[in-house]
C-alpha distance (Angstrom), angle and dihedral (degrees) to the residues before:
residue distance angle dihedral
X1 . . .
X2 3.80 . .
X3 3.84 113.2 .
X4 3.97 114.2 -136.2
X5 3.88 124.2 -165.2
X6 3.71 122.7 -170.0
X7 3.94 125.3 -166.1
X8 3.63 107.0 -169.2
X9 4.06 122.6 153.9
X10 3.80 95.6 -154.2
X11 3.89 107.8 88.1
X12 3.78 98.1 -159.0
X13 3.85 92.7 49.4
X14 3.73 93.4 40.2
X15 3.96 94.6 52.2
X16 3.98 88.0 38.5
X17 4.20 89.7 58.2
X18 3.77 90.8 40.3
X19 3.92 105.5 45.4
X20 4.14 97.4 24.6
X21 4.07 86.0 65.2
X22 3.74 127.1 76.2
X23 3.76 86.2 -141.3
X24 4.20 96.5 176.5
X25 3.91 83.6 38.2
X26 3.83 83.8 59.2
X27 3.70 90.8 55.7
X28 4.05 81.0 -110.4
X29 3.79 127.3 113.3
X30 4.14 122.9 -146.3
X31 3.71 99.5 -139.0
X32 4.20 97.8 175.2
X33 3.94 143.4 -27.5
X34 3.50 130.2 -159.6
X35 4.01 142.9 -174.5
X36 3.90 92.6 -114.2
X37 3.42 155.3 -25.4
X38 3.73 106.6 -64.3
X39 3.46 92.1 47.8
X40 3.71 96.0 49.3
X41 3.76 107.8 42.7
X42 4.34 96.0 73.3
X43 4.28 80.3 48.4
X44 3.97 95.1 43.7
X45 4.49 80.0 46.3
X46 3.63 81.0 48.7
X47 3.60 106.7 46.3
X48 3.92 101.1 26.2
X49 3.88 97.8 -144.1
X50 3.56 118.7 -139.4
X51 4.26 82.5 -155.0
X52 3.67 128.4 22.4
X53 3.78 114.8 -165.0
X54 4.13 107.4 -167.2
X55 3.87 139.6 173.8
X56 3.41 106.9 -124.1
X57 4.29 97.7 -141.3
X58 3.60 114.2 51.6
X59 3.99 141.8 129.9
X60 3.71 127.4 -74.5
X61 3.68 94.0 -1.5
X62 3.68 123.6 8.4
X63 3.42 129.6 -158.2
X64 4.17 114.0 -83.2
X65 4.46 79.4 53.0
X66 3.84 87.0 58.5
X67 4.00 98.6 36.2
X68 3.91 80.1 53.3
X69 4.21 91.5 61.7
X70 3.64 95.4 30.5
X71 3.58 89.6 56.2
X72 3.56 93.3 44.3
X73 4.50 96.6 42.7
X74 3.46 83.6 38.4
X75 3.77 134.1 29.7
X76 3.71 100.4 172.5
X77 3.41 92.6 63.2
X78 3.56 119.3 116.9
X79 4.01 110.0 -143.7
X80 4.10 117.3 -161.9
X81 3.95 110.5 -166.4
X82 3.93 124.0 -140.6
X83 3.56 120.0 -156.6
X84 3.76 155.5 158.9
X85 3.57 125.6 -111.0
X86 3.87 91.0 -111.5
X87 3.48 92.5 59.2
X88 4.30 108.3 82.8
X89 4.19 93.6 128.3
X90 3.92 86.2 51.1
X91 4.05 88.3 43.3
X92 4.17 83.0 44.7
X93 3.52 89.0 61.1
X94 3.61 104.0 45.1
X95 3.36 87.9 56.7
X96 3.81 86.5 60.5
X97 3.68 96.4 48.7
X98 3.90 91.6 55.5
X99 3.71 108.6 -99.6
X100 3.57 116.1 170.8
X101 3.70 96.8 -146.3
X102 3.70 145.9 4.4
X103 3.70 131.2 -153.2
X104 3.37 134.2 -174.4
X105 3.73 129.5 -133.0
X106 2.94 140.8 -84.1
X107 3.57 89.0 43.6
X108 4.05 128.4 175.7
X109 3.59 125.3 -122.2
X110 3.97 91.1 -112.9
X111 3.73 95.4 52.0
X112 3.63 90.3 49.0
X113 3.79 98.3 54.5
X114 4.22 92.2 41.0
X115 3.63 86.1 58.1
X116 4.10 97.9 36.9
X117 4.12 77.1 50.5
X118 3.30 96.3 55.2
X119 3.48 103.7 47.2
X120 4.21 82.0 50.9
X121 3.64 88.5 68.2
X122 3.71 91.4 43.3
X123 3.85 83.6 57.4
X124 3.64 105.0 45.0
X125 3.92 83.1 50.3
X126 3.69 95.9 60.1
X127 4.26 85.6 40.3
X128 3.74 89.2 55.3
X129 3.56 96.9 47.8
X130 3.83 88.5 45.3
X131 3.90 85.7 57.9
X132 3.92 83.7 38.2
X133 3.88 87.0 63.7
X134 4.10 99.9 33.1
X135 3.74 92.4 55.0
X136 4.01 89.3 45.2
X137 3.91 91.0 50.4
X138 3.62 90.3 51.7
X139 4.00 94.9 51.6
X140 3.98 88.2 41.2
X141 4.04 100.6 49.1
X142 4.17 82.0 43.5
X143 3.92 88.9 53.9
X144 3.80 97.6 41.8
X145 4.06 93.2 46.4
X146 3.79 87.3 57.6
X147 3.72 102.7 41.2
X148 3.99 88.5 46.5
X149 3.56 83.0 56.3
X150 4.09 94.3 50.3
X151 3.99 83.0 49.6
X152 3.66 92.9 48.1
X153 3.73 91.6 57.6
X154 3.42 93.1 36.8
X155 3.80 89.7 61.4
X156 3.68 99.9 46.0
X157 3.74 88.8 46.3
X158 4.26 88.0 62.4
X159 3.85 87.0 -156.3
X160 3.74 103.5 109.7
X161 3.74 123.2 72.6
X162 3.98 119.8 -96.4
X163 3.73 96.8 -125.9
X164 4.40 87.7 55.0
X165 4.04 91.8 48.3
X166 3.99 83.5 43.7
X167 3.57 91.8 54.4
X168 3.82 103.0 39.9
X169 3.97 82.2 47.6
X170 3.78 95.2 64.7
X171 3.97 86.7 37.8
X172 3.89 83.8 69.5
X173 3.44 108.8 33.9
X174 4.25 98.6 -91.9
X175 3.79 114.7 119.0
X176 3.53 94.5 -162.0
X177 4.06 90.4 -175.2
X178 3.84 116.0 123.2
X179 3.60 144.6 118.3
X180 3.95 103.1 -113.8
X181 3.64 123.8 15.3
X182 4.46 135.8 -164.1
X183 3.41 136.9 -168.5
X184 3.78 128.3 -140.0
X185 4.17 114.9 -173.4
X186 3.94 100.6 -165.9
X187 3.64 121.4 174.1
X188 4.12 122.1 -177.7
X189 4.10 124.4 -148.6
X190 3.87 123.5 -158.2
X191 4.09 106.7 -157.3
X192 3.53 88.0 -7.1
X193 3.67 92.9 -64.5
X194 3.68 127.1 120.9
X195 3.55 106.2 -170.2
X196 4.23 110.8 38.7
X197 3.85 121.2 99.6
X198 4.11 113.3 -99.1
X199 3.87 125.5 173.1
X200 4.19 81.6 -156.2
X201 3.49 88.1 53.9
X202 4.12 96.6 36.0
X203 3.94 82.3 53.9
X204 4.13 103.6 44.4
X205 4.71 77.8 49.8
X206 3.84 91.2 57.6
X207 4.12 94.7 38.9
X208 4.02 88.1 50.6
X209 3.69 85.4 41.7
X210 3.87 98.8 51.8
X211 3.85 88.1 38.9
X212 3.87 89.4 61.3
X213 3.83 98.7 40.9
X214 4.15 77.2 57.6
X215 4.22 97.7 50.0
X216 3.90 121.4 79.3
X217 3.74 121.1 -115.5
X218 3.66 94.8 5.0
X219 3.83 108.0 124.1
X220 3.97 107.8 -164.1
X221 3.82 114.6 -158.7
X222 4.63 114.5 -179.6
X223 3.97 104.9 -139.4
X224 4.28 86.5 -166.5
X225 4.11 100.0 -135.1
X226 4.20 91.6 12.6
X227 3.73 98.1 59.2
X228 3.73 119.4 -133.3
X229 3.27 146.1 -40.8
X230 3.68 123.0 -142.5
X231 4.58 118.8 -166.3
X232 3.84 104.0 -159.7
X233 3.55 113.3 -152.0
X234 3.63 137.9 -142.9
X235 3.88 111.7 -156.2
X236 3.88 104.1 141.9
X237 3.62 127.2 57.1
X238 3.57 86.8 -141.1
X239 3.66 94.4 62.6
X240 3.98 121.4 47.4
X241 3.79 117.4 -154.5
X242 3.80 81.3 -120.2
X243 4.04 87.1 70.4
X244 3.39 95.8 37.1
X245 4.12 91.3 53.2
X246 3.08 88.7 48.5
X247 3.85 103.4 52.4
X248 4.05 87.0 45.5
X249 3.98 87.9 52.1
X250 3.78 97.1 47.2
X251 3.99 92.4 47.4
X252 3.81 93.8 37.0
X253 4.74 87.0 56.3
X254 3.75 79.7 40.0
X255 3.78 94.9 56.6
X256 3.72 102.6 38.2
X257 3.81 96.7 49.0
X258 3.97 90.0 64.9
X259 4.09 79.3 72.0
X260 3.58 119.8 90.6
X261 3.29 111.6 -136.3
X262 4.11 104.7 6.5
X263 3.22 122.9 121.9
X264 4.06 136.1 -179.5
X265 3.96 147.5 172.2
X266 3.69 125.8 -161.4
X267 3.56 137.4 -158.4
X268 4.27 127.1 -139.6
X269 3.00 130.2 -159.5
X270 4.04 135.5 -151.7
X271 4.02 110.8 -87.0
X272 4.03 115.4 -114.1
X273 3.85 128.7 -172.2
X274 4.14 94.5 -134.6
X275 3.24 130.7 81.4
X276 3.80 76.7 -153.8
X277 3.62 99.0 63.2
X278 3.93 91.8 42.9
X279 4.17 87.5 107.5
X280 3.80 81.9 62.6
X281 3.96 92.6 53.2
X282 3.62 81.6 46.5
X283 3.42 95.7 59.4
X284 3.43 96.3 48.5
X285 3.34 97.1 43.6
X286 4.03 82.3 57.5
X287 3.71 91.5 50.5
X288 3.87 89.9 63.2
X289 4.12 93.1 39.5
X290 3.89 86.3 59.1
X291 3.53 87.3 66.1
X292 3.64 91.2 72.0
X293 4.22 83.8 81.6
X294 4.05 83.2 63.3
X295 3.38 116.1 28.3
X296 3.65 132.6 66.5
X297 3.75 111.7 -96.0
X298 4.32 135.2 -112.9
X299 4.02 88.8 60.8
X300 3.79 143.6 111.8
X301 3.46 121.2 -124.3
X302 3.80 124.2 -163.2
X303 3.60 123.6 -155.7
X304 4.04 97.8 -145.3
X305 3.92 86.0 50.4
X306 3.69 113.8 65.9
X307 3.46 123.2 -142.0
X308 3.57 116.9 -117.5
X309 4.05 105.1 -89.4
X310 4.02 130.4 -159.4
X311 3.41 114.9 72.9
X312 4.00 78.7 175.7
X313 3.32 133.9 46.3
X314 3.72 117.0 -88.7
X315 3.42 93.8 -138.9
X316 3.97 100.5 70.5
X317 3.81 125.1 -142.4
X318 3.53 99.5 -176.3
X319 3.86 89.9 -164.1
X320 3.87 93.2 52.2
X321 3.46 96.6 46.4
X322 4.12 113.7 122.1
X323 4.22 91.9 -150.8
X324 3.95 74.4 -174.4
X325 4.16 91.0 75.4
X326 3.85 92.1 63.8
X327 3.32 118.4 103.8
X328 3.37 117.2 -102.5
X329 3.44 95.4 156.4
X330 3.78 97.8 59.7
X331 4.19 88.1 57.0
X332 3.50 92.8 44.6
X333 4.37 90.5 51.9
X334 3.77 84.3 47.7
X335 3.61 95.6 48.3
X336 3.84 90.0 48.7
X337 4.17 100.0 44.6
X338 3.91 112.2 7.8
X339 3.67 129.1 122.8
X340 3.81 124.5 -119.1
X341 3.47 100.7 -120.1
X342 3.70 88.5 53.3
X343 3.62 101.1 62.4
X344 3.97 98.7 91.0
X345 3.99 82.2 43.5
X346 4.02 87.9 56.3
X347 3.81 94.9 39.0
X348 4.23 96.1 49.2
X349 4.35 80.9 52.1
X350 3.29 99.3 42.9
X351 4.21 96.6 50.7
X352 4.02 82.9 40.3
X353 4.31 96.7 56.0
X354 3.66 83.5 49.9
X355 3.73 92.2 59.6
X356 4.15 140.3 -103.7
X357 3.76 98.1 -109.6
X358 3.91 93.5 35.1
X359 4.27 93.8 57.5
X360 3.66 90.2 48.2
X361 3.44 79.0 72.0
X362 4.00 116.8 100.9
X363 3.66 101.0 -162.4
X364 3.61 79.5 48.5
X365 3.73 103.7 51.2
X366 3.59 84.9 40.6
X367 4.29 91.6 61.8
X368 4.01 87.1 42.2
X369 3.99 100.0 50.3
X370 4.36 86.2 43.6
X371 4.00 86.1 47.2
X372 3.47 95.3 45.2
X373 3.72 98.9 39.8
X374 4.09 93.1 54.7
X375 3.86 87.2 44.9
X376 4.16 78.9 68.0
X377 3.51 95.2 39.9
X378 3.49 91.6 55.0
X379 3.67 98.5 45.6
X380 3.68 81.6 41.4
X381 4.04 93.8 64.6
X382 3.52 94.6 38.3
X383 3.87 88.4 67.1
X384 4.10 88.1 46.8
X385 4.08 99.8 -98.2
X386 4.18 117.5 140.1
X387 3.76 104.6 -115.5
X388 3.84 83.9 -118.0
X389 3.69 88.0 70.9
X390 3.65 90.6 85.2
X391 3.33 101.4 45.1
X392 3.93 89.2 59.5
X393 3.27 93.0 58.9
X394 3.76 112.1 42.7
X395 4.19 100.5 12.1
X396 3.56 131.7 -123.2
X397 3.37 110.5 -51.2
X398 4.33 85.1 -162.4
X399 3.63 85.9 61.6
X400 4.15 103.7 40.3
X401 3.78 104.8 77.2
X402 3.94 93.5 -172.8
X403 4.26 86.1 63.8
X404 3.77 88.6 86.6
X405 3.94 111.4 31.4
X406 3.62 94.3 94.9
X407 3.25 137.3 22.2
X408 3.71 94.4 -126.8
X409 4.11 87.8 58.9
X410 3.71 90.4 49.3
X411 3.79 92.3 55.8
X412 3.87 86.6 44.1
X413 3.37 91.8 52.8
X414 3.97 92.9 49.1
X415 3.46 92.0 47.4
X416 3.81 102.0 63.7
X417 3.41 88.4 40.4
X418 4.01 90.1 57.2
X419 4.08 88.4 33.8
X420 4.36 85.3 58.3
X421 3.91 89.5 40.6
X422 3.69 93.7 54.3
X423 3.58 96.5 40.3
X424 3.78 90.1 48.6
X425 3.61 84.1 51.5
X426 2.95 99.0 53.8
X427 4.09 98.5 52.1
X428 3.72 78.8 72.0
X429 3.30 99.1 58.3
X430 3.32 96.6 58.2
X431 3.43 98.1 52.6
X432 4.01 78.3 46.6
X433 3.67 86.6 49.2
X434 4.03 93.2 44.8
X435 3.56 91.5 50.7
X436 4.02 96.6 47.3
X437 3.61 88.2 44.6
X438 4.44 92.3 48.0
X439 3.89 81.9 59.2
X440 3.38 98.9 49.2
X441 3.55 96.9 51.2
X442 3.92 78.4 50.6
X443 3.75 85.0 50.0
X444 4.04 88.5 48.8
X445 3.71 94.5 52.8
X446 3.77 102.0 48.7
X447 3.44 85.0 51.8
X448 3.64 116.6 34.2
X449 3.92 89.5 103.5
X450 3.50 87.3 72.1
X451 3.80 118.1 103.2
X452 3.90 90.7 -144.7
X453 3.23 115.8 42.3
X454 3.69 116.9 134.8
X455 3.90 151.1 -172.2
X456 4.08 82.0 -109.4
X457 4.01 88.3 52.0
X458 4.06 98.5 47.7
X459 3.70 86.6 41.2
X460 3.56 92.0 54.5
X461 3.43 96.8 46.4
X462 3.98 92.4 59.5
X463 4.32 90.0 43.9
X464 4.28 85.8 -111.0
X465 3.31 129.0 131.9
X466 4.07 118.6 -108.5
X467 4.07 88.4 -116.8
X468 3.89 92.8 35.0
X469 4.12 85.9 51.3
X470 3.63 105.7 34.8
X471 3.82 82.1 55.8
X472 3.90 106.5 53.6
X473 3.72 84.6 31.2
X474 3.99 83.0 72.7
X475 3.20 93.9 34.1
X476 3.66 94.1 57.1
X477 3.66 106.4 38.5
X478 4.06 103.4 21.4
X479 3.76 94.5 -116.2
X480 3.97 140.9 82.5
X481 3.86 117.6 -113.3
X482 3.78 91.2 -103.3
X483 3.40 89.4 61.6
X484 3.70 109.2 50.3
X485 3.95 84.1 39.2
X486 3.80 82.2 62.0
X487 3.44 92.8 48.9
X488 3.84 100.6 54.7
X489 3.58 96.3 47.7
X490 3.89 85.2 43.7
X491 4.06 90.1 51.9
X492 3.90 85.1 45.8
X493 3.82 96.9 52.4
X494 3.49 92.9 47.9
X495 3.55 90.8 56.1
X496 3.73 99.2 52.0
X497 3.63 89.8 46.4
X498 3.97 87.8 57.0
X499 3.77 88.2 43.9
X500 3.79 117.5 35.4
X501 3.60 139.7 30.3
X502 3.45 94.4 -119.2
X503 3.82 134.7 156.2
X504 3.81 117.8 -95.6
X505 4.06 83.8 -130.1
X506 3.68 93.3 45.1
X507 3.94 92.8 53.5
X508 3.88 88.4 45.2
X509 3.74 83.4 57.4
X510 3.60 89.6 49.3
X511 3.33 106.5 51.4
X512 3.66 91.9 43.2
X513 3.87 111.9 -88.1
X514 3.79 122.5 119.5
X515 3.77 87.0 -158.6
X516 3.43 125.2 69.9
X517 4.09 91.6 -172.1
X518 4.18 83.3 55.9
X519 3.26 84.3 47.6
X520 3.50 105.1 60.8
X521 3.78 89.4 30.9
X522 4.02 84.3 69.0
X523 3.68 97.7 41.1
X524 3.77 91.1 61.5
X525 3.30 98.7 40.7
X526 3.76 92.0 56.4
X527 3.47 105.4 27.9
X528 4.11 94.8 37.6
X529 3.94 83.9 -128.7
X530 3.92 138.3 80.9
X531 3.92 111.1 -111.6
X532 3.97 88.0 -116.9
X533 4.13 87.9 57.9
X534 3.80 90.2 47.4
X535 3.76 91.5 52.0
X536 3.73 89.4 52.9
X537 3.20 99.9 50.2
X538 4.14 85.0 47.9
């Protein structure tokens, strides 16, 4: 129902339009009244009319004063004027302030409520197309987040012509013209988790978000589980990408330590002046974002500034070697959360913290490859594979003599092994994934009769993140949340329109719209007919 608020100083009039009027009859509800303006601006704050009927002339603050902060607190607010016949200049500057409509006393019950009625519909219009516009948002900032993320890949692949990614760019709001381009890969953790839902997390995503959509030449693209990625742009000789990097780097630390408990580490890579050779900035930019397996986390790391290497000494002494000081832990993190295409990334690191001299080692090598190799056995079993699984894949390294003549074979050798691990791996998840994703559909329709339910609400009922979900979600089923919301409350209404004799409002209510005009707005657009035609037809 519409809420209505009148302010009128005269009591007989003012209990005449109040108690003469079937307001809830009307499909209207009287929220408040009061004798004048003072008095009824904290009650309209209160309240939040929908329609405020005023007189125009009364004590301590008449009526143009309080259309002035109505209009101004708030702008939805329709505002209906009462007023003598001696009062045109006051009319004149109603009129100015933005009234909707103006009556003139003494005015009859009747002519009150036509007018009061039509300014309802003039109401629910704007409502509708608010909803109109909400709901269309939703679907569009679902539909650009995934076709960024096509682009991204597209662009780090290098095998698509620059004048295709130039057009699908502009198609989705990225001008990906400049004269020098970077790449950042940045990826955040709440409690040292990546995946997990977090409302600290969900709200440190949207600030870096909105702080992006504000900075010039920074191109923001969300990769769901993988973070972002970030192309810095050079468009103005008087501003490098250098500067501009480093600007977005220094606000983006800024930003994330005012969040208790997040965490990040991102990966640059080496500028280029093609759009063409942006797969190789990629790549390098991935090179440094592998680190995040090895390094401590909430830094930067360049890929034309190498980290400092040798956790052990380069001079080996096998006999005073503590084997204990390797990281384990860093294989094991990979093992659980790293990427495919990362793995020869991980494996070049991981041989180089250990030291040049030291891996040229065979004994050496030899330890690594068996420590390594059990670290994806064991992660291997904990997911339910036979150890043996491994071993079908990528051999027995105890019985393949050429695994450790070079160091080159060595890392080959570790790197199918960690390739068939993380494949393995991730097999599980998405039978993890399928069965997160069956129970929020469940989720989806025990709730789609509820006016609020949200991306952030089904992702939160699975422990994902809103990015992290909305992505597999598509990935998984071939449509954005919006969309397969639609389509249960769709599949719902058609039902009841089969099956009952129902109102058109009260199955809009049911299914989960406030608005029946949205409602049957939606139904034709989906179903190519209005829900009254499909009921026929039933």
């Amino acid at each position: 129902m519409l809420k209505v608020f009148l302010v009128e100083d005269e009591i007989v009039m003012r209990e005449g339009i109040k108690n003469n009027i079937s307001w809830e009859e009307e499909g209207f509800e009287f929220v408040g009244e009061a004798s004048d303006g003072e008095l009824a601006y904290p009650l309209i704050q209160k309240t939040q009319p929908d329609i405020l009927i005023t007189d125009i002339k009364m004590p301590f603050m008449d009526g143009l004063e309080l259309s002035r902060l109505v209009r101004q607190e708030l702008p939805d607010t329709k505002i209906i004027i009462l007023s003598g016949y001696d009062e045109f200049e006051y009319a004149q500057e109603a009129i100015s302030i933005g009234i909707t409509d103006y009556l003139v006393k003494p005015i009859a019950g009747a002519k009150l409520l036509e007018a009061v009625k039509k300014v309802g519909k003039l109401v629910q219009e704007e409502q509708q197309q608010r909803l109109f516009l909400k709901t269309f948002e939703q679907e569009r900032l679902e539909n650009i987040q995934l076709s960024r993320q096509k682009l991204f890949r597209s662009l780090a692949s290098g095998k698509r012509p620059v004048s295709e990614l130039l057009k699908e760019g502009r198609e989705i709001g990225l001008d990906l013209v400049a004269d020098r381009y970077n790449i950042v890969l940045l990826q955040i953790f709440s409690d040292h988790q990546v995946e997990g839902y977090s409302e600290e997390r969900n709200a440190a995503e949207q600030a870096i978000e909105k702080m992006t959509e504000k900075m010039k030449n920074i191109l923001m693209v969300e990769l769901g589980l993988e973070g972002w990625g970030f192309i810095i742009k050079e468009t103005d000789e008087a501003r490098s990408v250098e500067q501009t990097l480093d600007e977005f780097l220094e606000k983006l630390q800024e930003m994330i330590g005012t969040y208790e408990g997040i965490e990040y580490f991102a990966g640059v890579g080496r500028a280029v002046a093609r759009l063409s050779e942006l797969n190789r900035c990629f790549e390098e930019a991935n090179r440094a974002f592998a680190y995040r397996y090895l390094r401590t986390w909430n830094q930067v790391i360049y890929s034309e500034k190498e980290p400092g290497n040798a956790s052990v000494d380069e001079n080996l002494n096998l006999s005073a070697l503590n084997v204990e000081k390797m990281d384990r832990k860093s294989v094991e993190q990979f093992l659980k959360t790293g990427l495919r295409g990362e793995v020869h990334h991980f494996i070049d690191e991981y041989f180089a913290s250990l030291g040049e001299k030291n891996i040229q080692s065979l004994l050496l090598r030899q330890y690594v490859t068996m420590d390594m190799y059990f670290a994806a056995v064991a992660m291997l079993e904990q997911l339910g594979y036979d150890r043996a699984e491994l071993v079908h894949r990528c051999g027995d390294f105890q019985t393949m003599t050429t695994v450790f003549s070079t160091v080159e074979q060595t890392k080959e050798y570790l790197q199918g092994v960690f390739e068939s691990a993380v494949d393995l791996r991730e097999a599980v998840s998405q039978k993890k994934y399928s069965s997160l994703l069956k129970d929020a559909r469940a989720y989806i329709e025990r709730n789609y009769d509820q006016e609020d339910i949200s991306l952030n609400k089904a992702a939160a009922s699975v422990n994902l993140s809103p990015n992290h979900f909305s992505t597999i979600f598509n990935q998984e089923t071939g449509q954005t949340f919006i969309e397969f919301l639609t389509e249960v409350r769709m599949e719902r209404a058609k039902e009841l329109l089969r099956s009952t004799s129902m109102k058109m409002s009260e199955i809009a209510f049911a299914v989960g719209y406030k608005d029946a005009h949205y409602f049957s707005y939606l139904f034709k657009k989906t179903q190519d007919c209005t829900p009254r035609e499909y009921r026929s037809r039933a």
